[in-house]
Residue, then its C-alpha position, 0 to 999 in steps of 0.5 A: x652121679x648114681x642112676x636110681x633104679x625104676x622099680x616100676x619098669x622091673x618084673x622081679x617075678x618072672x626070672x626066677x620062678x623056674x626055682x623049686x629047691x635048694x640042693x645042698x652037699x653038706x655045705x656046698x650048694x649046687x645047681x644055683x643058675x637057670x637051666x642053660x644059664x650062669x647068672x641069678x639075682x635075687x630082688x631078696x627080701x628074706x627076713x630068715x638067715x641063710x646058714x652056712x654054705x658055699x659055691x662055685x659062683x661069685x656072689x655080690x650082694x647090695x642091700x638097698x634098704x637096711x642094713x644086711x650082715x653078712x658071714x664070710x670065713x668067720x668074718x663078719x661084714x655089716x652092710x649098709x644100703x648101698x654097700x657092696x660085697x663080693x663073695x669070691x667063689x668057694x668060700x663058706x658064708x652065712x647070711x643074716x637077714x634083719x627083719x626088714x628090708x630088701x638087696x640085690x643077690x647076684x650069682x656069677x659062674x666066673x670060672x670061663x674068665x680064666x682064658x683072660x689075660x690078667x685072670x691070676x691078678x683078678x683071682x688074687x685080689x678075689x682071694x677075700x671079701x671086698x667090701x666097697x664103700x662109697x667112702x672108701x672108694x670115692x673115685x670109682x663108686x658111682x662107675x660101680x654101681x651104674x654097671x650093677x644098675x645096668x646089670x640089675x636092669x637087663x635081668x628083671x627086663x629079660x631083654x635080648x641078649x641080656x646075659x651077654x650085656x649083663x657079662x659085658x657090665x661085670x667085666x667092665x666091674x671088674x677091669x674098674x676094680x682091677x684098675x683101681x688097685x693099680x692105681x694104688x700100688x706105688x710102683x704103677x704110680x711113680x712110673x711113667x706109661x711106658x714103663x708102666x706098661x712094661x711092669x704089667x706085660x712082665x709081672x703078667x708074664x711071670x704070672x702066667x709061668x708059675x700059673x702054667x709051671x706050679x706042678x713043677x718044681x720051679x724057683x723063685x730065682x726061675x720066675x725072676x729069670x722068666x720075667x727079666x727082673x733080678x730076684x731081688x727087684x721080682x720079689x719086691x714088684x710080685x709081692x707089692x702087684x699080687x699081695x703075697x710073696x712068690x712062695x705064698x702064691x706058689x702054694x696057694x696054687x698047689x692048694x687051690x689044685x688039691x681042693x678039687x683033687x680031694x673031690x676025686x676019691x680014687x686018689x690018695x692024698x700021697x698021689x694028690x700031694x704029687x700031682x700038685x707039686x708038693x714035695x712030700x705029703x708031710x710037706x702037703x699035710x703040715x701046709x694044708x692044715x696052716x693055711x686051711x684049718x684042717x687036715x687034707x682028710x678032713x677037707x675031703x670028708x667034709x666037701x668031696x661029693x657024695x651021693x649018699x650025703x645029697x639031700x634038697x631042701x624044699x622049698x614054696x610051690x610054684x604058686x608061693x614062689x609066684x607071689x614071693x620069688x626072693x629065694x637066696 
């Protein structure tokens, strides 16, 4: 059963009162967490959208009373109270607020889980939204929303430690949910523990080659060697385990490393092209545009930082935010 959350018990108040404005460049959304801190959650009860933007956090949002809709790379989800959503970092989305009611905004800095093993998987199955219903994941629901109701519960009581237990609970999320999808790949199911057990540590391992290798000009025949399956047995497990092909992996990677490189403005899009692995920048510009929806130029005119383009939205004073604190 799902543990209720005591309101009375809760100070949605005090945590947040350190917010005095929203800095936006263009659309990316920056300095979001506490001073010293990589977590925010929002008791929201905005009753005004939340136009388009984007961060660097891991967004989860769970409305508690009525329903929440919610934009994600021009797909719309429509939440209902108790519905969750993860918003991976760094995708554009857009909030609509119904005139009533309220949820749970939480924001995570993620990006330290990359020196966990099983980080590649965990990102992949964060490549998009993941809408949990109690429907559609009846086995491992109720464990879900116990963790966020612990996480909830340590941030509005600010206890000791609290950002250590609030980490602890969101990786325990998150090994529920990888888990989940394990569980549900026919080649994990059908196999006995042992071998099991072995698929894992190999598919990890081939992971970690390409994550470690993508600059390079590495093959597929290179990662099934790495692995110890044939080519043919590696495409099949890679592509049933990560939900892509080797190849569509291999490049998003090398995409993933241009957005951060087209940040960088004393570098050519040629040299970025290279850095990343690619093996030309025709090769570069024609795969950018399929998979992103504009050209590498136009990506880093629209989200490389620039002084110039900085600009705050201000928000209630200090008094106001007192009375009202739900910001997101």
């Amino acid at each position: 059963m799902t543990k209720t959350i005591d309101n009375s018990k809760l100070n949605y108040y005090n945590q947040n009162t350190d917010y005095r404005s929203r800095t936006l460049d263009g659309n990316n959304e920056k300095q979001i967490f506490p001073l010293n801190s990589t977590i925010r959650i929002w008791h929201n009860q905005e009753t005004q959208d939340y136009p388009t933007h984007w961060h660097n956090a891991l967004e989860i949002i769970v409305p508690m009373e009525n329903y929440y809709d919610v934009e994600v790379e021009n797909e719309m989800y429509h939440l209902m109270p108790g519905d969750i959503l993860f918003i991976p970092p760094r995708k554009t989305h857009f909030l609509h607020a119904p005139e009533s009611g309220y949820r749970f905004v939480c924001l995570f800095d993620i990006d330290f889980f990359s020196s966990v093993r099983g980080y590649s998987s965990l990102i992949t199955m964060l490549q998009d939204a993941i809408h949990i219903t109690p429907v559609d994941y009846a086995p491992v629901y109720n464990d879900l929303y116990n963790e966020f109701s612990q996480i909830w519960n340590e941030y509005f009581t600010e206890t000791e430690f609290y950002e250590f237990s609030i980490y602890s609970h969101l990786f325990q999320i998150m090994t529920i949910l990888s888990r989940h999808r394990l569980n549900r790949i026919q080649f994990f199911t059908d196999s006995t523990p042992v071998k099991r057990k072995e698929y894992f540590e190999r598919l990890n391992n081939a992971i970690t080659y390409i994550d470690e290798n993508y600059t390079n000009n590495i093959t597929l025949e290179d990662a099934a060697a790495y692995s110890g399956f044939s080519k043919f047995h590696f495409s099949r497990l890679f592509k049933e385990y990560m939900g892509c092909t080797f190849y569509d992996y291999l490049v998003g990677q090398r995409l993933k490393a241009t957005e951060h490189l087209l940040t960088k403005a004393d570098l050519s899009i040629t040299d970025i092209a290279l850095q990343a692995g690619f093996s030309s920048i025709s090769t570069f510009n024609r795969t950018f545009k399929e998979k992103k929806g504009c050209t590498p130029g136009e990506y880093r005119a629209l989200f490389s930082a620039s002084a110039d383009s900085v600009y705050k939205l201000q928000t209630s004073s200090p008094e106001d935010l007192m009375k009202q604190p739900s910001r997101k």
